[in-house]
Each structure stands twice: as structure tokens, then as C-alpha cells.
C-alpha positions in Angstrom: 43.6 200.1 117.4 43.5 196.2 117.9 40.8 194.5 115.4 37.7 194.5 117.0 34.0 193.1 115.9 31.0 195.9 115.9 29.3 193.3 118.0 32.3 193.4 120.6 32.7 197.0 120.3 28.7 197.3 121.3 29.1 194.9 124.2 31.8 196.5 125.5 30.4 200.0 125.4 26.9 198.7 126.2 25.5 200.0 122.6 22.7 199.3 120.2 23.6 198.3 116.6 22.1 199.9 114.2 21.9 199.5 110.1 24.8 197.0 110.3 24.1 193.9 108.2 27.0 192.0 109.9 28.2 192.6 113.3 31.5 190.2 112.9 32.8 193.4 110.6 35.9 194.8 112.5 37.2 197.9 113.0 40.9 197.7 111.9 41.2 201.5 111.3 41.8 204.2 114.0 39.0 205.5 116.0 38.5 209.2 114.7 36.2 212.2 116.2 37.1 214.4 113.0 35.2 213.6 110.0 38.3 214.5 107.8 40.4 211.6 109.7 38.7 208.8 108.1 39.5 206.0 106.7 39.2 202.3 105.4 38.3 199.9 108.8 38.4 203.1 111.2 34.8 204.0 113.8 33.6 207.5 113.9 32.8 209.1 117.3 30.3 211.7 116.7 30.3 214.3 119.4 27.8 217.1 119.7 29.8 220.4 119.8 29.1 223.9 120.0 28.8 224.8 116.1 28.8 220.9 115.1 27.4 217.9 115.1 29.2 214.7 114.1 26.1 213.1 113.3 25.9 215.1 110.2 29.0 214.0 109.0 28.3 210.0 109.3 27.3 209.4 105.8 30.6 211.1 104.9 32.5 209.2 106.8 31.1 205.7 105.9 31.4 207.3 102.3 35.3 207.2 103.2 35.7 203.6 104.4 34.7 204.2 107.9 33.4 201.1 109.2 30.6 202.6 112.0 29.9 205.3 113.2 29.8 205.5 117.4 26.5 207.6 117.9 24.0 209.0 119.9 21.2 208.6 118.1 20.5 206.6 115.0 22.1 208.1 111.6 20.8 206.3 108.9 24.0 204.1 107.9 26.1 201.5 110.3 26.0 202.4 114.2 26.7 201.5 117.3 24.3 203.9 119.9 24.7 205.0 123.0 23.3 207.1 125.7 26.8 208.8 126.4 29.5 209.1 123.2 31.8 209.9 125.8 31.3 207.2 128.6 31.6 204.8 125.7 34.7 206.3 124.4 36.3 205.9 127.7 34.7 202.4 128.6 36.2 201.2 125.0 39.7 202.8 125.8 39.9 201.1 128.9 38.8 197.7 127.3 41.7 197.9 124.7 44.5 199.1 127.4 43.5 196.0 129.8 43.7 193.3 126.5 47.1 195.2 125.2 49.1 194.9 128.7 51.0 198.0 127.6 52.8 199.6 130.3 50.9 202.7 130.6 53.0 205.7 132.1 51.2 208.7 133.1 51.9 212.3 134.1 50.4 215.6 135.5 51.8 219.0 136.9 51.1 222.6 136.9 54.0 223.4 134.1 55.8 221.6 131.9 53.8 218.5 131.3 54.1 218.4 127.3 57.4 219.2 127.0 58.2 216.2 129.4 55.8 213.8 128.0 57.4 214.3 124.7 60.8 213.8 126.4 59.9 210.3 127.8 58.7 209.4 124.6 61.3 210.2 122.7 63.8 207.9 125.4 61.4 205.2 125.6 61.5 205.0 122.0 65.1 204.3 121.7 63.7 200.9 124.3 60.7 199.9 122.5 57.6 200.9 120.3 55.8 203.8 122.0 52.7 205.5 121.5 52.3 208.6 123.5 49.7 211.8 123.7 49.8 214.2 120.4 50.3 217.9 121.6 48.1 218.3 124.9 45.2 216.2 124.4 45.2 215.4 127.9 40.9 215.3 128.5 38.8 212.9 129.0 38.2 212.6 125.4 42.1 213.2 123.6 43.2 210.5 126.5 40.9 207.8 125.4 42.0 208.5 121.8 45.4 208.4 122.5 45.1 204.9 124.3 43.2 203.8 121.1 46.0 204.1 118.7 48.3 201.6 121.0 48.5 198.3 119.3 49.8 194.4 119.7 53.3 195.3 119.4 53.0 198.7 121.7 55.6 198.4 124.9 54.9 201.7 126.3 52.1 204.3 126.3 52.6 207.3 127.6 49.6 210.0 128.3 49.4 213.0 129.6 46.9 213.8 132.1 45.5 217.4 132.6 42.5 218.3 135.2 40.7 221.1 136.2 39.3 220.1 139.1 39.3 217.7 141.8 38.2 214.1 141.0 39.3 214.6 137.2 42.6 212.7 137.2 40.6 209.9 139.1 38.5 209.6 136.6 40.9 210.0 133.4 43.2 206.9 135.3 39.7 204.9 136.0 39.7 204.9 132.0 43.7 204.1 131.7 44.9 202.8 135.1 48.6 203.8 134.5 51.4 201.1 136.2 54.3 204.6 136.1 52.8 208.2 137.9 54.9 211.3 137.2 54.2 214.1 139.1 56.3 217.2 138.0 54.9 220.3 140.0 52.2 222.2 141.9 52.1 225.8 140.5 49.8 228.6 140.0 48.1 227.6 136.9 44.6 227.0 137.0 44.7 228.3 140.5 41.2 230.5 140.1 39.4 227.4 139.8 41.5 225.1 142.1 41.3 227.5 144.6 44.6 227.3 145.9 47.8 225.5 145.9 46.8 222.8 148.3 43.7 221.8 146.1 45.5 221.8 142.9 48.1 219.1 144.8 44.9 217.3 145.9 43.9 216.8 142.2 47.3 216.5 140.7 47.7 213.8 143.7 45.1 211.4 142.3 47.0 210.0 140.3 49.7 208.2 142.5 46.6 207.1 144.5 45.6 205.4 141.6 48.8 203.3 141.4 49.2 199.6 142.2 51.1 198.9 144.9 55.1 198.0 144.7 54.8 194.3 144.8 52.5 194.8 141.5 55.0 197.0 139.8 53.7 200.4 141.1 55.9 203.5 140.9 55.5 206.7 141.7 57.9 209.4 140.2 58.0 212.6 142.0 59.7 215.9 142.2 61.7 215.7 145.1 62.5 220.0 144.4 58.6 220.4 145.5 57.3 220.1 148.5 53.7 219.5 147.9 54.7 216.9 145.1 57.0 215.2 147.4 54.1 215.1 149.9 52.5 213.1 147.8 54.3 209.4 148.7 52.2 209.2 151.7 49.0 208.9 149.6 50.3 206.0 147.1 51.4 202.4 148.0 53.6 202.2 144.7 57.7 202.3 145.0 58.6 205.9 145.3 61.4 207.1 143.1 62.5 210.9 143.5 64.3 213.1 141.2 65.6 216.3 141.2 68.8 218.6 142.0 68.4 217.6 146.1 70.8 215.4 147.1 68.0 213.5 148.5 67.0 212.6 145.3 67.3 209.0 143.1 67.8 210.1 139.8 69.4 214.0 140.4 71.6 216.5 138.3 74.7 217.8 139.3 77.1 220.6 137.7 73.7 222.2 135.4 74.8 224.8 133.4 73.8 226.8 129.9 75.7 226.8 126.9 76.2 230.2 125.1 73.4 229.8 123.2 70.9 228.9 126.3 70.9 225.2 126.4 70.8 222.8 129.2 73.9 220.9 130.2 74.3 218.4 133.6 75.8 215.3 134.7 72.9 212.7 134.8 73.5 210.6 138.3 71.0 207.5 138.4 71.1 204.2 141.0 72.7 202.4 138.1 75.3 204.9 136.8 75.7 208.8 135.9 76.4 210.1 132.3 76.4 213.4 130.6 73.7 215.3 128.8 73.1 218.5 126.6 70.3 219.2 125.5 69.2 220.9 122.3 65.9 222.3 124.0 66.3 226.3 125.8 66.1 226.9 129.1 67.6 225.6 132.4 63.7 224.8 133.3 64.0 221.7 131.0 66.2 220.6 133.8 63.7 219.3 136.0 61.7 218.1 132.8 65.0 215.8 131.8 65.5 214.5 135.4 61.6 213.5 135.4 62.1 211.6 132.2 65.0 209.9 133.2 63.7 208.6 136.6 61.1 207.0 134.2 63.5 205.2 132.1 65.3 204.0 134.5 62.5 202.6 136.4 61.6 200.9 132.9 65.1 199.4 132.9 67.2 202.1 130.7 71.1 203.1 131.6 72.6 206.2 132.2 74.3 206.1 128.9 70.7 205.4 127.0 69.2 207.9 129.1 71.8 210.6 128.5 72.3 210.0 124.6 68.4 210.0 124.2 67.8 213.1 126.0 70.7 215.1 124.4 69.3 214.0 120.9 65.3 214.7 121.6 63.8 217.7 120.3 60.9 219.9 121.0 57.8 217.9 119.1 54.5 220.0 119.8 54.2 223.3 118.8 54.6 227.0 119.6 57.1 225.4 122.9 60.1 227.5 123.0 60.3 226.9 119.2 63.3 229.0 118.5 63.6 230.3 114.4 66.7 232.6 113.5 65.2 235.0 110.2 67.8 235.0 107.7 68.7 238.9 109.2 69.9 237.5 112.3 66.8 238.1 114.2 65.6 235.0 116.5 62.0 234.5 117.9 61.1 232.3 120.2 57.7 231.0 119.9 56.5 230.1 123.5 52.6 231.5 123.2 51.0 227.9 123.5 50.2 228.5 126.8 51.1 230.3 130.1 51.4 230.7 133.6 53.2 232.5 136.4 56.0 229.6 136.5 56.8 229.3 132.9 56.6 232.7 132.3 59.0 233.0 134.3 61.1 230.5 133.5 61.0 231.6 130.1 62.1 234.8 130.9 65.5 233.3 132.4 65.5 231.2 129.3 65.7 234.8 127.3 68.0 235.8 129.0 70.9 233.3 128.6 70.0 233.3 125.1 70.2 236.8 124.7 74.0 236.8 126.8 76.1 235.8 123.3 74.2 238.3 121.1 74.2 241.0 123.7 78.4 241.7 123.5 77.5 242.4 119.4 74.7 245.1 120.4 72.0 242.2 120.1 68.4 242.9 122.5 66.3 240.6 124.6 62.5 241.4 124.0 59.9 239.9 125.9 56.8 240.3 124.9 53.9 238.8 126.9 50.1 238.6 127.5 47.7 237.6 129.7 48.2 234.4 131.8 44.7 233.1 132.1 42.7 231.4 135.0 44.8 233.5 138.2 41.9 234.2 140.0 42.5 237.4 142.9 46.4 236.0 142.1 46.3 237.6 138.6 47.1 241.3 139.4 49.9 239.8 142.0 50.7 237.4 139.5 51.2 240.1 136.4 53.1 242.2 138.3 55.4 240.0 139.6 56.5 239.0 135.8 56.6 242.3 134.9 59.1 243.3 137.7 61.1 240.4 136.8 61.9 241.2 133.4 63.4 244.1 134.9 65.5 242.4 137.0 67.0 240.1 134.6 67.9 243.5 132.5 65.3 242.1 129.6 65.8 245.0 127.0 62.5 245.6 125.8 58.9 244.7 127.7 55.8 244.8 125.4 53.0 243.8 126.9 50.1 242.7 124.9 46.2 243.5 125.5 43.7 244.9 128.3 44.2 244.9 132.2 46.5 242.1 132.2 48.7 243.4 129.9 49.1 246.9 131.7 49.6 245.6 134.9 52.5 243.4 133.6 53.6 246.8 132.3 53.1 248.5 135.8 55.2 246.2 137.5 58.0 246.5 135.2 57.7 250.4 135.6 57.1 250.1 139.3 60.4 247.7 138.8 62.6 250.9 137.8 61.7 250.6 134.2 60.5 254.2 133.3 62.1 254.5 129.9 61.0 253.1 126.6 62.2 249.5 128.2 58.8 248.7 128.8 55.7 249.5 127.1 52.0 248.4 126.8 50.0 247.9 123.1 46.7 247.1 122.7 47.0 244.1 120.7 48.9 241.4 118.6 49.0 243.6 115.3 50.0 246.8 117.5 52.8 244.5 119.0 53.8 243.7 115.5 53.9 247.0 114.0 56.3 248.0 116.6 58.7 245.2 116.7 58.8 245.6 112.8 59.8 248.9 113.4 62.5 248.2 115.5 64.2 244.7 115.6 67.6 244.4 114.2 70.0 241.7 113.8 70.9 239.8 116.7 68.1 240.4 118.8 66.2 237.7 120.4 62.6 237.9 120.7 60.3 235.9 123.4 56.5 235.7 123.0 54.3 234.1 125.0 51.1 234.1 126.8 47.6 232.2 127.6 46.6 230.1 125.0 43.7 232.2 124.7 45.6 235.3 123.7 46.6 234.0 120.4 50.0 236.0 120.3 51.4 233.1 118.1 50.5 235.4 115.6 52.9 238.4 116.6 55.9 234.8 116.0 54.5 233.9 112.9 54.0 237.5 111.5 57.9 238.3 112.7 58.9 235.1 110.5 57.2 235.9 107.6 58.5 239.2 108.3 62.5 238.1 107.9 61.2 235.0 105.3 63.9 236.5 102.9 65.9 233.3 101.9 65.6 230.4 104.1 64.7 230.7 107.7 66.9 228.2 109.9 65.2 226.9 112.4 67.5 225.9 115.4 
């Protein structure tokens, strides 16, 4: 974070000192809400959780060079109190993004939204410094972290932006007004407390409303392949820039293919030039994700050739995202369980499937094996089924679903599908799913998992690596 005074700090977040013998004392450190993340110069923000309090911890933290602690209450060594940790978190984020005059890019969507983010950042970087969200820590308290760790010499900042309701993306760009909106997608995720499609484009919507308008620099970048998202220029006054495969669209892909091993390849066409791209990510989903982060560079002032080189170069930087590990048996899991929902399942699947096409002529398998996607509302049993029938029809070689209800009805509409065989098959948890695919992986299968966050089945990924962990596992 830029230097700031306690005494600043307090103003700006409307605090009491407290047990600070000089106010002019700056904070030169990061801002930190985990006691084990402090340092020299840094300020503690001590939330009250579930099973902690950060208030216990502020004698620790000073103990470790922390400058002050950023309280609700007084704790005995240097503070700055508040009625609201939170509210001041946010009011001293938006402080520090209004003196930087970072370009602050934003994004939202349904599906997809870290793996893009980490896309633009890893092109923008190849333009100027860039600080940009860690994993998802897209709330209303990661975001205002994020936006602390920008600095003087900070050209772009890049957060994500994640709601789970309406008026929640208003208020995350009330604490970072953003000057670039992405908007990537209006799925299914989150859709039992959205409602329905239309209210989750309402939310994800805010944020081009939040834009300034063209003359100020404004731009909007939306998915011209979805019809709620490209909706959404009639609620923004910013410059509109669409991409996607329609022809309609300003930064597009053309020619999109897979190479044998499941990656992404297209020609990149932008207003200023067209290039070509592979990518080292898997799936033809990252398509759409690519074309998003171009549109953004481009509006930033990047070529085609930048763009293209950038993106065929950028790897997958937060975890348990299509992370693809080949055992040193010839076995290759693909660790997708951070999170899912009826879109990226699915795309997933597809993503399993071209990966599987090379090993399949040598008697290699595709197994998919899934759990619950979380948050479907009456869409889940609809929803479950639908994945489970389409594993079938992408000839998927082996279904395991993973867990209670969910799980079987994923398993129903594979069998409903035509799979009656021992194609598909339900187990009542991760270690069940374990035991089985110990018994009966062999080399050159490929093995998908992935499900809700919730669901935990990173472990079945982890347990099927340390599984083949005989010699050194190459990790593609």
C-alpha cells in the first residue's frame, strides 16, 4: 500500500486512535486480516469470525512489526477504532485507488471469471506493472485487500467481482469505481438465490452501470455470444466493445480448434490486426475467456501480436482450475473441483473429451467423476441430470458420481442416457471414489474431477497423485 499516517488512515475511515503515541507513524507494510501475514509497517484488520476473533491476535501482530491494528473495539496496544472493520476497510480501499489513478479493470460472470482475470493479468503484465485479485477473493472484503496492495508505480489493477445478489456489484464498484467492465456470461450458477437468469444479469449488470461514460474513458467489454450480456450496452454510457466468435463482434476468433492434447488454438482478429494463438490451458471453453482478455488489452492500447504471444504463453495461476498432472504411470488427472456449475461442468466434460481423443487409439479411458453443483435451486435435479446424460453422449468412459441425492441423480441421467453398464456408477463419497479408481486406472487414462467447492473432491486429485507419486510427477 502507499505510505500513509495512522492519523490519515483514521480520518479517512472516520476512526478513533487508540494507544498510539504518535499518529504521523505510517503504515508502509501491507494491510493484512491474517494474523500470520504480518509484518514490519503493515495494519491489522481484525474481523470477528465464526471461531475467531482478530482482536485476540493484536498483541501478536504488533509483536511482529505491525504498525496498528484496525479494530472494533479498543485492544490494548496501537488502534485505530471503528463502528464497522468492514465499512472502513472499504472506505480506506477506495481512498488509496482514487490517489493511485490506476486504471482499475473489473470483471463478473456466471463461469469463468478467475480463469479470465488471471488471463488479463498475465497480458497486461507484458504492458505494465499489474496487480490483480489472488485466487477468487472477489467479496467485499478480498476486493478491498486486493486494491490495497496497488502501489505508485501500479498501471493496471485488475479485480474480480463476485455477487450473490442484487445491489452487491454496486456496492463492491462504489469501493473501486473501475474505468474497464468485463462481463463474460449469465449462467446457472447461483441461480437458487438469484432466482432466475434475468436477475442474475440484473446483478452482473451493475457493473457497466457503474462505468464513466466514453468521453471519460468508459468501456464496457461484453460477450457478444450472450444474449443477456450483450443486453447489457443499453444500461451503460461507456464505449461498448464486443467480443466473441459472432461476426458481429470487435475482437472475435476465427478457425478455433484443439490440439491432440486438448488445447485451444484460433486466429485472434482485433480492430488493429489479427495474430495467432495456442494456448497452453484445456478446453475450447477458454475460447471465450482469451477473446474477453484480449478485447481488454486492446482497449488498453496492446496489438494483436502482444495480445496473441501473451495469451499463448499464460498459464493456469489459481488452483485446482483444470490443473492437469500426468503420474509417472501414464495416468493424467485433471483437477477441476474448485468450484462448479451446470456450464463448466459441462464444458469440462468436452474439455475431457478432446483430451482423452489421443490416448483413446492406445486403449486409454475418459473418467469423469463429479459431485454436487451447489446453489441450483428447483434447477438442481434438471440441472444433474442433464450432466449426467451428457457424459453419455460425449462417450465419457467411466461416470462416478460422488455423494447423496445430487450425486445419484447425475448417475440417473447417465443411466436414463443409455448407460446401463458399469459406465456409470454412483459412491457414496470422496474415499469410496478413491478406492475404486485405485482399483482400476491404468496408463493412459485421463481422469476429470470436479464439483462445488463445498464437496471437497480435490481430495479424490490429490489422493490419485500421491497414488502414482513414484518418481517425478510432470505436471503439464
Amino acid at each position: 500500500m502507499i505510505a500513509l499516517s495512522l492519523a490519515e488512515i483514521a480520518e479517512v475511515v472516520g476512526g478513533q486512535t487508540h494507544d498510539i503515541p504518535d499518529p504521523s507513524v505510517q503504515v508502509t507494510g501491507p494491510v493484512v486480516r491474517d494474523s500470520r501475514e504480518a509484518g514490519p509497517g503493515s495494519l491489522f484488520v481484525a474481523f470477528v469470525g465464526e471461531r475467531v476473533d482478530g482482536h485476540d491476535f493484536a498483541a501478536q501482530v504488533v509483536d511482529a512489526g505491525a504498525v496498528a491494528v484496525l479494530a472494533s473495539r479498543p485492544v490494548g496496544v496501537p488502534a485505530i477504532v471503528v463502528a464497522d472493520v468492514q465499512a472502513a476497510l472499504g472506505a480506506l480501499a477506495r481512498h488509496v485507488v482514487g490517489r493511485l489513478g490506476t486504471t482499475l479493470v473489473a470483471l463478473t460472470g456466471s463461469a469463468g471469471k478467475t480463469s479470465t482475470k488471471d488471463l488479463i493479468a498475465q497480458v497486461l503484465q507484458r504492458a505494465a506493472p499489474t496487480v490483480f485479485t489472488p485466487g477468487s477473493l472477489n467479496n467485499e472484503i478480498g476486493l478491498p485487500l486486493t486494491a490495497l496492495t496497488a502501489t505508485e508505480e501500479t498501471r493496471f489493477l485488475v479485480l474480480e467481482m463476485g455477487a450473490r445478489g442484487i445491489g452487491h456489484i454496486r456496492y463492491l464498484t462504489g469501493l473501486t469505481p473501475p474505468k474497464v467492465g468485463l462481463v463474460l456470461n449469465v449462467g446457472s450458477a447461483h441461480i437458487g438465490e438469484f432466482g432466475g437468469r434475468e436477475q442474475i444479469a440484473q446483478a452482473k449488470g451493475e457493473l457497466v452501470e457503474s462505468l464513466p461514460p466514453a468521453e471519460e474513458g468508459g468501456a464496457a467489454i461484453l460477450n457478444a455470444d450472450d444474449p443477456l450480456v450483450r443486453a447489457m450496452a443499453s444500461r451503460t454510457k461507456a464505449k461498448v466493445i464486443l467480443f466473441g466468435e459472432s461476426d458481429e463482434a470487435d475482437v472475435r476468433a476465427e478457425n478455433v480448434r484443439l490440439t491432440d492434447s486438448g488445447q485451444p488454438a484460433f486466429r485472434l482478429h482485433t480492430p488493429s490486426g489479427a495474430s495467432d494463438v495456442t494456448m497452453r490451458l484445456y478446453g475450447e471453453h477458454h475460447v471465450s475467456n482469451a477473446l474477453a482478455a484480449a478485447a481488454v488489452a486492446h482497449e488498453l492500447g496492446m496489438s494483436a501480436d502482444e495480445i496473441a504471444t501473451a495469451l499463448s504463453e499464460a498459464g493456469s495461476l489459481s488452483r485446482w482450475r483444470m490443473e492437469v498432472t500426468e503420474r509417472p504411470d501414464g495416468v493424467t488427472v485433471v483437477n477441476d473441483a474448485y468450484n462448479a456449475n451446470p456450464e463448466s461442468m459441462k464444458a469440462a466434460l468436452r474439455a475431457l473429451v478432446a483430451m482423452g481423443e489421443a490416448s483413446r487409439a492406445k486403449g486409454g479411458r475418459t473418467w469423469a467423476v463429479l459431485g454436487r453443483m451447489a446453489e441450483l435451486g428447483d434447477e438442481a435435479l434438471a440441472e444433474h441430470d442433464a450432466v449426467g446424460r451428457l457424459a453419455v453422449r460425449l462417450n465419457v468412459s467411466k461416470l462416478v458420481a460422488v455423494g447423496g441425492r445430487e450425486a445419484a441423480w447425475l448417475q440417473l441421467g447417465a443411466y436414463n442416457e443409455g448407460s446401463w453398464g458399469e459406465e456409470s456408477v454412483h459412491v457414496s463419497d470422496a474415499q469410496a471414489a478413491v478406492d475404486l479408481l485405485r482399483s482400476q486406472l491404468r496408463p493412459g487414462d485421463v481422469v476429470l474431477v470436479k464439483a462445488s467447492r463445498s464437496v471437497g473432491l480435490e481430495s479424490v486429485a490429490q489422493a490419485l497423485l500421491e497414488t502414482g507419486a513414484e518418481g517425478e510427477v510432470a505436471a503439464r
